[in-house]
N, C-alpha and C positions, 0 to 999 in steps of 0.2 A: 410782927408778921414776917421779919425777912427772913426767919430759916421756917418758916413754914410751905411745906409741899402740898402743893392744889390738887384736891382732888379733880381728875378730867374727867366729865360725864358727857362723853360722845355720839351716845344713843339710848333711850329707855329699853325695858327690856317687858313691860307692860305690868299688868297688877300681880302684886303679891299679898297674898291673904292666908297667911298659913303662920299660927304661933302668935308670937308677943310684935305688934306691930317697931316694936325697938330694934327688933332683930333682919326688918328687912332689908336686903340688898339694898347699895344706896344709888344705883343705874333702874331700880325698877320704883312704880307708882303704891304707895297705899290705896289713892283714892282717885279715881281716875274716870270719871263716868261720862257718856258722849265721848268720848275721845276712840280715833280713828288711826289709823297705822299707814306709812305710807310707804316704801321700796324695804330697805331695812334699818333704816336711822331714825325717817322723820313720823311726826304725830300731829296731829291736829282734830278740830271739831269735826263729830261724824257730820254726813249728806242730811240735809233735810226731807221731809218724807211727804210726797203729793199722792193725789187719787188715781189709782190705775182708771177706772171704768168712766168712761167719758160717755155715760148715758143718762137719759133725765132722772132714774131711779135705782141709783148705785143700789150693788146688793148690803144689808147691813145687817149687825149680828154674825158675822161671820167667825165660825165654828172650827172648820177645817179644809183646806185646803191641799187640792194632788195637782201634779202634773199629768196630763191627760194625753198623750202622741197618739194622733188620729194619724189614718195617710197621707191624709192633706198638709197637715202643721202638728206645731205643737200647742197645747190647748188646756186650759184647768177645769177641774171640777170644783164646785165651792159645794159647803153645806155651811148653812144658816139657818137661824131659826126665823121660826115665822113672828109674824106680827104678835101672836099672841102667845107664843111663848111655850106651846103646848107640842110643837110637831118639829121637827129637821124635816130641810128642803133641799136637795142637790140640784145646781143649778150648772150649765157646761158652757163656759166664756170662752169663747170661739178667738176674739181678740177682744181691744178696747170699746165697740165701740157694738160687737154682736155677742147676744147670749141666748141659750134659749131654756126653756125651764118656766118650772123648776120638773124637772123629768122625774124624778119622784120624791115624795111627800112620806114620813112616817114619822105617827107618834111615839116620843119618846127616843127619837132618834136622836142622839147630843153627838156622836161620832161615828165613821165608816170605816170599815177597811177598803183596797181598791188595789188590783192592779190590771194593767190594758195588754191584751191580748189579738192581735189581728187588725187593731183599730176599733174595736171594742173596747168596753168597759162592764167589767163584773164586780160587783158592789156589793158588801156585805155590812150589815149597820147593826152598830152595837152601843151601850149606852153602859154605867157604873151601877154596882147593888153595894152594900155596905154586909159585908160577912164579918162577921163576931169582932167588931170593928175598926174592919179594913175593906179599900173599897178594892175591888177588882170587876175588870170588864170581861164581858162575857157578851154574847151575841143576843138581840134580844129575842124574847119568849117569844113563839109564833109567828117571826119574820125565818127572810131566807135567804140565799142568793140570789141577784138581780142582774140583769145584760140589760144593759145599754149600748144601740147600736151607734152613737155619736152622730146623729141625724137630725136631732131634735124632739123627735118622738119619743113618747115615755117609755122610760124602763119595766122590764116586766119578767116576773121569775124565770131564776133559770131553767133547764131542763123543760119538763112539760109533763103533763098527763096521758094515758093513753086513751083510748078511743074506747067506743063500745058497740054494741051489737057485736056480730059473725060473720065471718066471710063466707060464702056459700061457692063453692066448686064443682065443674059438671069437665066433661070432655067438650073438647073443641073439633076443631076438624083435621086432617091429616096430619101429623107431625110426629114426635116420637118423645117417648119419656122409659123411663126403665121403670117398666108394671110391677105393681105391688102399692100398698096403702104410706102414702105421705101424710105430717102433718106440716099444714100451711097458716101462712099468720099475715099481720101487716106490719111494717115499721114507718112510725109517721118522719121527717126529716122538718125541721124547724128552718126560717133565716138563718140563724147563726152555725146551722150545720150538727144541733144535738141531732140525736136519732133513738127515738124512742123503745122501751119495750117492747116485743111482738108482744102483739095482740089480736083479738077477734078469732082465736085458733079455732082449727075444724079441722078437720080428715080423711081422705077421699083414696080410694082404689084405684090408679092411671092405668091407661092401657098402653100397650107397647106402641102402637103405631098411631096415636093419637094425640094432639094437644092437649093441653090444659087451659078452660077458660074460668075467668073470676066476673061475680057481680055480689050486690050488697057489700061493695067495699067498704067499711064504713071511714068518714069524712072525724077528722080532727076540732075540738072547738079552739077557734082562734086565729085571727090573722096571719098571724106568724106562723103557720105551719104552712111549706110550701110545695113537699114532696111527698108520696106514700111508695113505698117499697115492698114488692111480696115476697115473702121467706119459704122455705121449705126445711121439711127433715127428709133424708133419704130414706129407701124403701125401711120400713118397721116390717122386720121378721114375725115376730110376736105382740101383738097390739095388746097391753089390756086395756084397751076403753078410756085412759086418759088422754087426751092434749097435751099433756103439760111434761115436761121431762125430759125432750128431747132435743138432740142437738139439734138447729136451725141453720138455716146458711141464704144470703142472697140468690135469688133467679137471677141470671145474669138478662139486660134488659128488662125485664118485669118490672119497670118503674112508673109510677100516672106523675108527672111535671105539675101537677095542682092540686086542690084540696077539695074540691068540686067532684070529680067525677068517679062514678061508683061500679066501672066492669072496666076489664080488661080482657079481651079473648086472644087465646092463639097461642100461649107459652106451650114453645118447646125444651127441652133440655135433658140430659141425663144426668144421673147423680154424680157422677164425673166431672162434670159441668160446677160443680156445689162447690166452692173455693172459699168462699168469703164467711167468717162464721160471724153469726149474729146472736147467738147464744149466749155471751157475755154481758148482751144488752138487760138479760133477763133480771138480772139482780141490781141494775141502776137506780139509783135515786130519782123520783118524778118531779121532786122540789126538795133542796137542799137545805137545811135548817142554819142558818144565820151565826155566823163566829164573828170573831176580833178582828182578822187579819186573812190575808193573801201574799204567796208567791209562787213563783214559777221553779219547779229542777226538774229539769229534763223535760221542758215543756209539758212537765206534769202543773197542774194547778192542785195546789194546796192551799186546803180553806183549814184556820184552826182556833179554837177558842169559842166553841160550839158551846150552850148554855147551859144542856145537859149530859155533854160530853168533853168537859173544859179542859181534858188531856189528853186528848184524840188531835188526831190532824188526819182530813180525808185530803184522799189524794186522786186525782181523774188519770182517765188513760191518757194514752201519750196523744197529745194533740189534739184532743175533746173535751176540753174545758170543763163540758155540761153535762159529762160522763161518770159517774163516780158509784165505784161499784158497792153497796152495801157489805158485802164479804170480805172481800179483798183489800180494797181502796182505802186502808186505813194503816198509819202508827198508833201507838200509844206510848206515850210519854210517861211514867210511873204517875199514879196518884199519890200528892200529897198535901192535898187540901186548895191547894191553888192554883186557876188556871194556865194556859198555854198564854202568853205574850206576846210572841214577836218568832218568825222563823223567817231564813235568808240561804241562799244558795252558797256557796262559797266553795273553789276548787275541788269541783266534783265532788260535794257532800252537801249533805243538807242539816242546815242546824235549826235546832227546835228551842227556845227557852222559855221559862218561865220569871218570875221577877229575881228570882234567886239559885238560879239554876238553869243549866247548858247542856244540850244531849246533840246525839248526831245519829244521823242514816247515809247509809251509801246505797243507793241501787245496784242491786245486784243483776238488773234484767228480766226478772221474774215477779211477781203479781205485789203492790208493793207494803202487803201484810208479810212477807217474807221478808224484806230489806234488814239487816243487820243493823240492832241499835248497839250505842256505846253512850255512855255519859261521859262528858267531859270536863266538868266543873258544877259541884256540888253547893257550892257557896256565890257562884255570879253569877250573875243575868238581867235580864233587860225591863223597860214597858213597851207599850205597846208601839210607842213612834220614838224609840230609842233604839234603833241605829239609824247610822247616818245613809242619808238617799243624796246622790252625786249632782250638779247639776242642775237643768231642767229635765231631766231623763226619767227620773224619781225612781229610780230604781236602786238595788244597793250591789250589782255585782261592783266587783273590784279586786285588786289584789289581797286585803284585806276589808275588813268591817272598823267602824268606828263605833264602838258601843259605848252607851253610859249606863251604868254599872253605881253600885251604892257606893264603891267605894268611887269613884271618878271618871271620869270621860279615858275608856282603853282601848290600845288598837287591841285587834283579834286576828288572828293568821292560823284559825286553828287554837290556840291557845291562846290567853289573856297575858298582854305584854305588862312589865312594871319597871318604874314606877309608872303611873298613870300619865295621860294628857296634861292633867290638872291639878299636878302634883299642887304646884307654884299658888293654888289656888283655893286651898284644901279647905278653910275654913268656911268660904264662900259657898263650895258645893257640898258640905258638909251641914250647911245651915236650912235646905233643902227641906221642904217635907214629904218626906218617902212614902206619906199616902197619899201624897199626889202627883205620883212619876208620872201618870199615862200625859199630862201635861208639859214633861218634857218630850219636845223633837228637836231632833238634831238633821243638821242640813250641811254638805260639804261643798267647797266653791273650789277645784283643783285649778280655775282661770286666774281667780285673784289671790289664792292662796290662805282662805279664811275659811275657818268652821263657826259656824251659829249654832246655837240651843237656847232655846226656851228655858228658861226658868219655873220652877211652879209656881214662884210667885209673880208668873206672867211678864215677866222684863228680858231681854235679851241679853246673852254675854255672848260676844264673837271672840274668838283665837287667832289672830296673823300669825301664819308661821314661814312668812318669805324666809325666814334668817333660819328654819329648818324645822321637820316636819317630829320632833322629840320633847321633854318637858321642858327642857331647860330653854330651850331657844322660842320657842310659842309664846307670843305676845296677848295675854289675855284681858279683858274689857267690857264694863258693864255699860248696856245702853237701855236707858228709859224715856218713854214717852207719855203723852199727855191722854195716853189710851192704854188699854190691856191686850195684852200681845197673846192669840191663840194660835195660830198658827201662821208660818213661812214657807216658800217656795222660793225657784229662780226663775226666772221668766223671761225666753227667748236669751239662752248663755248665760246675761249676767245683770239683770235685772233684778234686784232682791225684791219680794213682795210681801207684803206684811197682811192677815189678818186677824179682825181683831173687832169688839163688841161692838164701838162706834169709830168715829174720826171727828 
């Protein structure tokens, strides 16, 4: 031993699983499982794992979990199955120790999409089918999207229906409108601010120096409707006999503050007056049919992964969530037999993927069936909770995306970086079964410097990359427990949260 030179191994460099295990690095682990990463040298047993919900009757079965940011705090939604195994329940854990729920219940509900707007929550639930066999998600058959106002009170489809009966029009008393035949309609306004279809149209001749009064307004069904609003078209030169066709615009003032009452006398205005158009309402969706996923570009909300439309992404106006024009409001993603997956904002473009495939839009400003597609990668692409959401924020902007990808966990900056995350790890995530991606999610900790993913077969691997954010330097780690891991959060900064079947 005296001309012998000591190998110094000064730090590990975490698991290597890629090749003939003969050939790993002799600073990194073959086998390494529980083990935890600590500045950039040390390692040790991961943290032990206790009960968030310090109530008499934790939630259990737990399916999926989001981060929920009310105005007040920050707050999750959980879906679990029920007792009997038959339904998903979303349930809204306020902290440890308040919940309320389950705000809504649906059968065959196994996962949701979700993201929060305003201090709301719009909720899309989707569940797996098995096509010529492979599974993919899809939104399920005869649900929709749902608002939750973070209240405690139950969730209930978005947008709404319109009203019925006719509104009936007469002259009022002294005031002035510009003479000639208008048609007039109602728009109902919901809690959350949708604003319905005009409806109940009808037709009336005004006189030049006269009001215009309304009764048989008709009344909205439902709680949640708060406002009704009266529309107009300007004078019609040539009427033939239809309602229906014309442009509409709000009465300025012509508003009833309830849901209740059915006349309004005394609008005055000139068609000059007519600024606000409402015409656009006329082609919105009244219940939105149920996808995979949600996000936000351009404070547009994009729902996509719809069951009969698995390559569509609709998309709402700007700032009306529960708006979403049947004509217009839509991409299309090329069909090629399998659904939409996963779509995320990213420097001013919006990217769309499928399990095997990357596409992109930019808004152009104009209605967003016109926005310019481009594909961007033919061969990669994600599941459904495959990319990474930052934080407790659960959101994915960032400077890039962290996707996982068939071939390995990759950043994305517009393009897919190589070699992967996961080079160092290849055979690990390689062992993977790819008909069960939508069961990986990935989760990014920029506090402590770790990325987590689920595994499919339900076990946790986490990545330290204090010692750098590239393949070589990412510290990678398998952690198991004495339960099955479905899903993860962060909770309040840097609190990791685990759910999962039982404990």
């Amino acid at each position: 031993m005296r001309d012998h030179t000591p190998i110094i191994i000064d730090k590990f460099n975490g698991l290597w699983q890629r090749g003939d295990v003969e050939n790993a690095p002799s600073d990194h682990f073959t086998e390494c499982n529980n083990v935890q990463y600590f500045g950039t040298r040390e390692f040790g047993t991961r943290d032990g794992v206790g009960r968030h919900q310090n109530v008499a009757t934790p939630i259990a079965k737990i399916l999926r979990i989001y981060n929920y940011p009310t105005l007040t705090g920050n707050t999750l939604l959980i879906l679990a199955l029920n007792t009997a195994g038959t339904a998903g329940e979303i349930y809204h854990v306020v902290n440890s120790t308040t919940m309320f729920g389950p705000v809504l219940t649906i059968t065959g509900m196994t996962d949701f999409g979700f993201i929060p707007y305003a201090g709301r929550a719009y909720i899309t639930p989707f569940g797996t089918a098995v096509v010529n066999g492979l599974n993919q998600e899809k939104g399920l058959v005869g649900e929709f999207l749902y608002v939750y106002k973070g209240d405690g009170t139950a969730a209930r489809k978005a947008a709404g229906p319109t009203a019925a009966g006719s509104i009936t029009i007469a002259n009022g008393a002294a005031g002035f409108t510009d003479a000639g035949r208008h048609v007039f309609g109602v728009v109902g306004e919901t809690d959350t601010g949708y604003l319905s279809p005009p409806t109940a149209l009808n037709n009336f001749v005004t006189s030049a120096l006269l009001s215009v009064s309304f009764s048989t307004i008709p009344t909205f069904t439902g709680s949640f409707w708060t406002k009704r609003h009266i529309v107009a078209s300007k004078v019609i030169q040539d009427f033939n006999g239809d309602n229906k066709g014309y442009q509409l615009f709000f009465i300025p003032g012509a508003t009833i503050n309830d849901n209740v009452t059915t006349t309004l006398a005394n609008q005055s205005f000139f068609d000059a007056d007519l600024l606000l158009d409402a015409s656009h309402l006329l082609s919105n969706f009244t219940e939105i049919a149920a996808g995979v996923g949600l996000c936000l570009y351009h404070n547009h909300l994009c729902l996509y992964g719809q069951n009969t439309d698995p390559s569509i992404v609709r998309v709402s106006a700007v700032g009306e969530p529960e708006a979403i024009n049947q004509v217009s409001g839509l991409l299309i993603m090329p069909p090629d037999g399998n659904p939409m997956t996963n779509a995320a904002e990213l420097r001013d473009v919006l990217y769309g993927f499928k399990r095997s495939k990357t596409a992109a839009w930019v808004d152009n400003g104009d209605v967003p069936s016109s926005w310019p597609y481009s594909p961007v990668d033919d061969a990669m692409g994600t599941g459904v909770h495959g990319i990474a959401t930052h934080l407790d924020s659960g959101s994915t902007i960032s400077d890039f995306l962290i996707i996982a990808t068939y071939k390995g966990m990759c950043l994305f900056n517009g393009r897919y970086a190589f070699p992967e995350l996961t080079w160092k790890e290849q055979d690990n995530w390689f062992s993977m079964d790819r008909n069960d991606w939508r069961k990986i999610q990935v989760l990014d900790d920029p506090i402590k410097q770790i990325i987590y993913y689920i595994k499919t077969d339900r076990t946790i691997m986490h990545g330290n990359y204090a010692n750098g954010f590239d393949p070589k330097n990412i510290r990678w780690g398998p952690w198991s427990f004495e339960f099955l891991v479905n899903t993860i959060a962060i909770w309040e900064i840097d609190d990791f949260i685990i759910g999962a079947d039982q404990i």
